[in-house]
C-alpha positions as CSV (number, residue, x, y, z in Angstrom):
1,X,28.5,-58.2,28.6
2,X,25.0,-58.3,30.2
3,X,26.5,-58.1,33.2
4,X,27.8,-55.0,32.8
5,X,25.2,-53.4,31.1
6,X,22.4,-54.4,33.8
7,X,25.1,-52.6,36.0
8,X,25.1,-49.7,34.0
9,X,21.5,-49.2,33.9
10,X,21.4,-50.0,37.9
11,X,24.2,-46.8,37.9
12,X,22.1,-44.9,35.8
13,X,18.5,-45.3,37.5
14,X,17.0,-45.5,41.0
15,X,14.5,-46.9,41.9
16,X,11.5,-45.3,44.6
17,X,9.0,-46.2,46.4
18,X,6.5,-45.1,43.8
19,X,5.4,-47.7,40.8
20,X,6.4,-46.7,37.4
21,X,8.8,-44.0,39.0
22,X,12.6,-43.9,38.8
23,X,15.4,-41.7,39.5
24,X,17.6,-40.6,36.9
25,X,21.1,-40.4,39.1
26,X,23.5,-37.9,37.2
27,X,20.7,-35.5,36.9
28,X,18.5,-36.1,39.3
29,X,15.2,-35.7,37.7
30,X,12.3,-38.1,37.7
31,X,11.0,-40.3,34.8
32,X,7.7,-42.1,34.2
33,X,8.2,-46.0,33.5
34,X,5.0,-47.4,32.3
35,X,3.9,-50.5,30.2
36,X,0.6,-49.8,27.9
37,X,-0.7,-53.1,25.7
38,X,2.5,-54.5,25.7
39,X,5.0,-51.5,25.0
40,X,7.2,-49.7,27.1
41,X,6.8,-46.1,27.2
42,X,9.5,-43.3,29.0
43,X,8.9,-40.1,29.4
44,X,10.9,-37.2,31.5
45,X,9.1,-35.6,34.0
46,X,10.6,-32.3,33.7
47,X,11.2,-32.3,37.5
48,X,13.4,-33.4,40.0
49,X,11.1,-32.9,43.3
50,X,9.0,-36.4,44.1
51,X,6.1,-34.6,45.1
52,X,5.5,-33.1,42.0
53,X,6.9,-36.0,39.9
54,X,4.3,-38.3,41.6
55,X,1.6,-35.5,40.5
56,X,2.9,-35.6,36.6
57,X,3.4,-39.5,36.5
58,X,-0.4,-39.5,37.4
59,X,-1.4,-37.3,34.5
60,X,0.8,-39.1,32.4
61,X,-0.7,-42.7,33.3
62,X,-3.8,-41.1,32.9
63,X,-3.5,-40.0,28.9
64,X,-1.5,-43.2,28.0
65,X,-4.8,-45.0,29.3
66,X,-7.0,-42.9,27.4
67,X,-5.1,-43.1,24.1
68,X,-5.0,-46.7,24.1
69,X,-8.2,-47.2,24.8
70,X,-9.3,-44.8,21.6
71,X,-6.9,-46.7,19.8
72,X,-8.9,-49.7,20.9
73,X,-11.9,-48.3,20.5
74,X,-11.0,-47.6,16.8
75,X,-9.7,-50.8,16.3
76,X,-12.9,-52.6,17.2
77,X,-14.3,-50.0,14.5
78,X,-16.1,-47.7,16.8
79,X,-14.9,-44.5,17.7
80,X,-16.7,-42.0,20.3
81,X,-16.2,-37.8,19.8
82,X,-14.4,-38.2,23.4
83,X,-11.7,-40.5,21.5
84,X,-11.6,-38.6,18.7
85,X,-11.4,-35.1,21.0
86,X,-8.7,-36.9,23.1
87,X,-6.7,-37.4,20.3
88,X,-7.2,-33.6,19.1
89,X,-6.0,-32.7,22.3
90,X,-3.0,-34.9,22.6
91,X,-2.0,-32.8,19.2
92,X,-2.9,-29.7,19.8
93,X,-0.8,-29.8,23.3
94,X,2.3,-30.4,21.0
95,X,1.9,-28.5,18.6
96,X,4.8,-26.4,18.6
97,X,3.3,-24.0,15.3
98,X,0.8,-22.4,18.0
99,X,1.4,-20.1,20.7
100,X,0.0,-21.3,24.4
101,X,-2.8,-18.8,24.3
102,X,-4.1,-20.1,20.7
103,X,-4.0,-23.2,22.2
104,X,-5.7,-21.9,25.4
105,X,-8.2,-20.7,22.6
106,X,-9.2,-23.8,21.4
107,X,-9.2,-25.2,24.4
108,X,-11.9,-22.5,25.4
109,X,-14.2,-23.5,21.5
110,X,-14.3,-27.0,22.9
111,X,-15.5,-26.3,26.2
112,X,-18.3,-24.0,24.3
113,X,-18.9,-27.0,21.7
114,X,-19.9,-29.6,24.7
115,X,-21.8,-26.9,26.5
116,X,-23.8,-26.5,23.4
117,X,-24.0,-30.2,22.7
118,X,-24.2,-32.4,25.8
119,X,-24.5,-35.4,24.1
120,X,-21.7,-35.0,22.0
121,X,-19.0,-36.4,23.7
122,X,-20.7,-39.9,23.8
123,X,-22.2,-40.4,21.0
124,X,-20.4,-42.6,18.0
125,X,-19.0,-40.3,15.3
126,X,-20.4,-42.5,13.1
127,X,-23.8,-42.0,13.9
128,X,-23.2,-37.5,13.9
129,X,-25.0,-36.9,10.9
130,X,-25.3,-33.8,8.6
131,X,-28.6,-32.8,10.1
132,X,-26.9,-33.7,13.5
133,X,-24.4,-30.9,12.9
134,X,-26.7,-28.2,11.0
135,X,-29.5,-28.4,13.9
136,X,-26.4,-27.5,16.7
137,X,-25.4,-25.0,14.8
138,X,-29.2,-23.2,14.2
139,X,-28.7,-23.5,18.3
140,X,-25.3,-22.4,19.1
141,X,-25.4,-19.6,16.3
142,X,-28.5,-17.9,17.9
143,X,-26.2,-16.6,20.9
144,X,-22.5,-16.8,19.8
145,X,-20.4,-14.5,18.2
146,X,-19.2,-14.4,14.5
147,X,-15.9,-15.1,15.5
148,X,-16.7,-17.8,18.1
149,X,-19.2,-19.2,15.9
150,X,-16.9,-19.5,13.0
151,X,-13.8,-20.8,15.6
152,X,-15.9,-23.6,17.0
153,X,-16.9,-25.2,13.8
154,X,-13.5,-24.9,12.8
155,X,-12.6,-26.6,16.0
156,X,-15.4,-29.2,15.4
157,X,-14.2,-30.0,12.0
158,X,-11.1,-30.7,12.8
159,X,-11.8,-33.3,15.7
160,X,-14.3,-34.8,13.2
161,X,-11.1,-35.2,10.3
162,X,-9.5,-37.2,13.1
163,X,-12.3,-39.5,13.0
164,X,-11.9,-39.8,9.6
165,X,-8.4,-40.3,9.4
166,X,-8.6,-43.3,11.5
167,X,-11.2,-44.7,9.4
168,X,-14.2,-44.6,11.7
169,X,-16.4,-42.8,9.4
170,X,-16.3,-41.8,6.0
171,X,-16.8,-38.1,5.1
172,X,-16.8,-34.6,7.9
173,X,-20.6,-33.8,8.3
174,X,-18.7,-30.1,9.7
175,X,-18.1,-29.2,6.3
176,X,-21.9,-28.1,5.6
177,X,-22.0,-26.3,8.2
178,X,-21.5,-23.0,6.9
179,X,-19.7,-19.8,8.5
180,X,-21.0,-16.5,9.7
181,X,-19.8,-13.5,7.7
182,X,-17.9,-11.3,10.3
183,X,-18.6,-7.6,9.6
184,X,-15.4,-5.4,10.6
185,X,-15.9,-3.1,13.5
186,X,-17.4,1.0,12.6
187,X,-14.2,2.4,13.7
188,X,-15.4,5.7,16.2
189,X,-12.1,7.5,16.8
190,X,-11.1,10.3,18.7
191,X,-10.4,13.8,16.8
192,X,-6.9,15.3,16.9
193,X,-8.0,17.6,19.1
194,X,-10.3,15.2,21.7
195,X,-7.3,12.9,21.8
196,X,-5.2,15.9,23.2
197,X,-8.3,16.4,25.8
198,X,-8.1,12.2,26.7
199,X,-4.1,12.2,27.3
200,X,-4.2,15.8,29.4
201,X,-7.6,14.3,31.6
202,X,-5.9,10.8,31.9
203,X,-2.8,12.7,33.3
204,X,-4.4,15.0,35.5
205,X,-6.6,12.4,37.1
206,X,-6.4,10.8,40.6
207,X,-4.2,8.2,41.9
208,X,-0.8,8.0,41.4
209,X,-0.8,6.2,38.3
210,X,-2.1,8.7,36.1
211,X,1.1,9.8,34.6
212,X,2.1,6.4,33.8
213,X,-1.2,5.6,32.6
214,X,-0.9,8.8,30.4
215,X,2.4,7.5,29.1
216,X,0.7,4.2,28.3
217,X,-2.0,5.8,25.9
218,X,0.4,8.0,24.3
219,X,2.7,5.1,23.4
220,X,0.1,2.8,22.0
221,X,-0.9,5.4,19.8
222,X,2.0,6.4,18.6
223,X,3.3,2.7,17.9
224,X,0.4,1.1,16.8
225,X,1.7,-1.8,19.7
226,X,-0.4,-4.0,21.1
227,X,-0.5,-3.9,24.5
228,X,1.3,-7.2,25.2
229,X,3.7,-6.1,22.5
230,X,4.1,-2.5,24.7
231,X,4.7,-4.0,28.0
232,X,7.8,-5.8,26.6
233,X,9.6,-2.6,25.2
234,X,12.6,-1.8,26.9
235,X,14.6,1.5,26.4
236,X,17.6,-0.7,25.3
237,X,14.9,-1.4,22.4
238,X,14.1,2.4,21.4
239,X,17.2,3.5,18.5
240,X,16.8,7.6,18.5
241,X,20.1,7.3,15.8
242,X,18.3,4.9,13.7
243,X,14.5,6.2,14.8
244,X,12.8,3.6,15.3
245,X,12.0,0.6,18.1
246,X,12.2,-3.2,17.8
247,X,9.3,-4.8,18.9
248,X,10.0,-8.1,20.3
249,X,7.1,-9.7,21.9
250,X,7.3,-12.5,24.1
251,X,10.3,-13.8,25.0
252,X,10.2,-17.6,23.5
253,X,7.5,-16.8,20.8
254,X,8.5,-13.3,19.5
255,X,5.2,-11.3,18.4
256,X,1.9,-12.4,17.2
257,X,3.2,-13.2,13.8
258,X,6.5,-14.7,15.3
259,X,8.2,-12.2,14.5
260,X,10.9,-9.4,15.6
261,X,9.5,-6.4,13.9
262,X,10.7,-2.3,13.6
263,X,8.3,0.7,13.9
264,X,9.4,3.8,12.8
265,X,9.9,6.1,15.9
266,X,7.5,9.2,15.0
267,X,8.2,13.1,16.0
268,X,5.3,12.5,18.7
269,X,7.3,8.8,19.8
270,X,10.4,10.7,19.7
271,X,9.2,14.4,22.2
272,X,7.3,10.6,24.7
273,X,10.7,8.7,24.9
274,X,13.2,11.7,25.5
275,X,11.1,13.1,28.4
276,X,10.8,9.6,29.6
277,X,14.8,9.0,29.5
278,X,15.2,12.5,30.6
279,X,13.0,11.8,33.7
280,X,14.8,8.8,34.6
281,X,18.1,9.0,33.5
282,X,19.8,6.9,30.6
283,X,20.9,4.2,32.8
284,X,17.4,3.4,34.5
285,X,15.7,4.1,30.7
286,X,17.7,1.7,28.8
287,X,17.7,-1.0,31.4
288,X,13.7,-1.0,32.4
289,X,10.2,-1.6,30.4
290,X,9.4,1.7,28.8
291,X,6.0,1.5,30.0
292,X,5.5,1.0,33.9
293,X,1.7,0.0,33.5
294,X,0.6,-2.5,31.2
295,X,-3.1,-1.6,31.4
296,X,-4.8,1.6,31.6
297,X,-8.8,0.7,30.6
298,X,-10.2,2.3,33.7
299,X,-8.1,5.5,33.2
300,X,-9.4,5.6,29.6
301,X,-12.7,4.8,30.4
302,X,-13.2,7.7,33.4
303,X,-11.9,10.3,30.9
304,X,-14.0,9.1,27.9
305,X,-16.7,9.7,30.1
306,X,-15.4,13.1,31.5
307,X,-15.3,14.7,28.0
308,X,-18.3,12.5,26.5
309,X,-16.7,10.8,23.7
310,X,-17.0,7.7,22.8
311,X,-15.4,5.0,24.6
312,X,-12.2,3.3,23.5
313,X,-10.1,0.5,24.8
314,X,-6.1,-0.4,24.2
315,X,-6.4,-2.2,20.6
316,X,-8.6,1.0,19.4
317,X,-5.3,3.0,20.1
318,X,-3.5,0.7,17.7
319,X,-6.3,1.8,14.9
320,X,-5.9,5.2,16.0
321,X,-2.0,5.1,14.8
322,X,-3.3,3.4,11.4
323,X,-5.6,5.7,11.1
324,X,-3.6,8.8,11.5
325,X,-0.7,7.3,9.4
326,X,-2.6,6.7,6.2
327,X,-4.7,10.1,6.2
328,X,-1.0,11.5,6.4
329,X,-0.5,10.4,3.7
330,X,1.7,6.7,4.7
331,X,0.4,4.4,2.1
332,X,-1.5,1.2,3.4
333,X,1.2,-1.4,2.3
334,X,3.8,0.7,4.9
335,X,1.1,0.5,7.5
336,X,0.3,-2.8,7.4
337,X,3.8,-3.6,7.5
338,X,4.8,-1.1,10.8
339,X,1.5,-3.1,12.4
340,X,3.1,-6.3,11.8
341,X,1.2,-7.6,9.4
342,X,2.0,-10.4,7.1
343,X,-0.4,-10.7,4.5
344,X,0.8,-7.3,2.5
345,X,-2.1,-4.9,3.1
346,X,-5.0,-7.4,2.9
347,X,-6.5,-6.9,6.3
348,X,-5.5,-3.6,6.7
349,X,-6.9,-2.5,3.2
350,X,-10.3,-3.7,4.0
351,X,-10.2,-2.1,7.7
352,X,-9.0,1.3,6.6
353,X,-9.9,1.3,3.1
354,X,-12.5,4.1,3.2
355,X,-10.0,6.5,4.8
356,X,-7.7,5.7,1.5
357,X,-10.9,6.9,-0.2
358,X,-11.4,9.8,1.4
359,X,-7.5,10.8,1.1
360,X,-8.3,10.6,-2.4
361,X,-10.8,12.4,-3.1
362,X,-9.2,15.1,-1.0
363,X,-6.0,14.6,-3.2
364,X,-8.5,14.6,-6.6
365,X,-9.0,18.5,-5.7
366,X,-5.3,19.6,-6.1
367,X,-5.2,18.2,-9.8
368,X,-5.6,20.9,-12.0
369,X,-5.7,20.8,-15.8
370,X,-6.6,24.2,-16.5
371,X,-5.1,26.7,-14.3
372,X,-7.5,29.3,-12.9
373,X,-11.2,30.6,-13.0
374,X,-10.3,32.7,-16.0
375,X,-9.2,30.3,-18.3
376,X,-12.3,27.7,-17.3
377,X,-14.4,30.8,-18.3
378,X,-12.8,31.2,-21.2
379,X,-12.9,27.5,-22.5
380,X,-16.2,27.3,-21.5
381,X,-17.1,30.6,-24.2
382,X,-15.2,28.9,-27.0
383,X,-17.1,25.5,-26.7
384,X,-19.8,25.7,-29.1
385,X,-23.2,24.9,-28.5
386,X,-25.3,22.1,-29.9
């Protein structure tokens, strides 16, 4: 019986002239073969050229190394932030609830956190104190962001509850750190009118893009897409019977939210789309992108300066559909659900709140209790006086 099964295993795996590097026959792909403190560890390459298996076994050597030493590390009952922030990384690689460019994110609020800090990434976690923590932050706050700020604590924290978890220090001295309050953005929109001026300048501009870039603007606006979320429209995607378009996002992740979501396909969306299908014919339409540009900021930026309005960019055209929704009346709930939204109207209450206000009070003046001048007059005479 051994016998055979050392034969199978010879049948099943080649060896090569690299160390910890075998063939896997039937499919042809490459596997790393390594040993780390006593235990034998596989993992599939994901390739079946040498070259670039030889490339991945040395990455993959590499982190085994570093994970065992952290593990020894923590073992001994010392723990550096560079073992705890490998071990953060090892996790947030395969994490499969995040998309790659939060990931790419994080990745980007660690590299600030070490700039900030150099010392960091040796020193024992043990030893990071409280006042270790709040003196970085009187530092790193003076030049970052709200939003960066606020990500890279949260990004410190949670390399810190590693620490903890293994049982190299007791509390998180992140936690008294405390966050910047982010104020939301003074939306500046273009009017009815100087949007009309921005599409008819962007389309009448030089290069021969313009129309396309046109297109682009007009589509945002009347979709309230992102622009990632615009470039992956197809005609297939746009249902005149049904009026509206799916918006499906990226391929293996869906939208921001993870989902497949429907916008309602407005009179404006409609007039873009038909002239669009019209102007290429059905087949091309249905089986293309919508949009043949996926950026347009220096179009929009030549003709905001042309007609001296304020300067926009892509995700402003997104607010410029919320916005023109809800003073149509749409109430915010609806919005926040055609933007994608998951949270019910939350966010979208507190960024467009004031034009809910303002639709109100412009509402207030239709109610009418008493029905003309006359009869004010009149109630006003029969009131006695005091």
């Amino acid at each position: 019986m051994k016998t055979n099964s050392s034969n199978d295993t010879e049948q099943r795996w080649q060896k090569t002239p690299v160390a910890n590097l075998v063939r896997h026959v039937q499919s042809g792909n490459y596997y790393a073969r390594i040993r780390v403190r006593g235990k034998l560890i596989w993992k599939s390459l994901k390739t079946d050229r040498i070259s670039v298996a030889k490339l991945r076994l040395g990455d993959f050597h590499k982190e085994e190394r570093q994970r065992a030493a952290a593990q020894t590390a923590v073992a001994r009952g010392k723990m550096t932030f560079a073992d705890a922030l490998q071990t953060y990384r090892e996790r947030l690689s395969g994490d499969q609830s995040l998309k790659d460019r939060s990931k790419a994110y994080r990745q980007e609020r660690i590299t600030a956190l070490l700039k900030s800090w150099p010392d960091l990434n040796q020193m024992d976690v043990a030893q990071i104190s409280k006042g270790d923590g709040l003196a970085w932050a009187a530092r790193f706050g003076k030049t970052a962001s709200p939003s960066a700020f606020n990500n890279t604590i949260g990004t410190f924290k949670l390399v810190l509850d590693i620490a903890v978890e293994a049982g190299a220090r007791y509390d998180n001295p992140a936690v008294h750190i405390k966050r910047k309050k982010i104020r939301l953005k003074q939306l500046q929109l273009p009017s009815q009118k100087q949007f009309v001026e921005l599409i008819n300048t962007i389309r009448n501009g030089d290069g021969g893009w313009a129309e396309r870039c046109a297109d682009l603007v007009e589509f945002l606006a009347y979709s309230g897409c992102r622009k990632g979320e615009a470039a992956r429209v197809n005609g297939r995607d746009c249902d005149f019977e049904k009026g509206e378009i799916s918006v499906l996002g990226d391929p293996a992740t869906g939208t921001k939210n993870w989902e497949i979501r429907r916008v309602p396909m407005i009179p404006d969306m409609r007039r873009l789309l038909q002239r669009l299908q019209t102007e290429r014919g059905e087949t091309e339409f249905l089986s293309k992108p919508v949009m043949l540009v996926h950026e347009c900021q220096g179009a929009i930026d030549t003709a905001c300066k042309k007609l001296s309005i304020v300067r926009i960019t892509h995700h402003d055209l997104r607010h410029l559909f919320a916005t023109r929704c809800i003073e149509s009346g749409v109430d915010i709930p609806t919005v926040s659900r055609w933007l994608g939204h998951k949270d019910g109207g939350a966010l979208a209450m507190k960024v467009y709140g004031h034009l809910r206000d303002s639709h109100s009070t412009a509402m207030a003046q239709k109610v009418r209790f008493i029905e003309n001048e006359e009869n004010a007059s009149e109630l006003k005479a029969k009131t006695p006086a005091n």
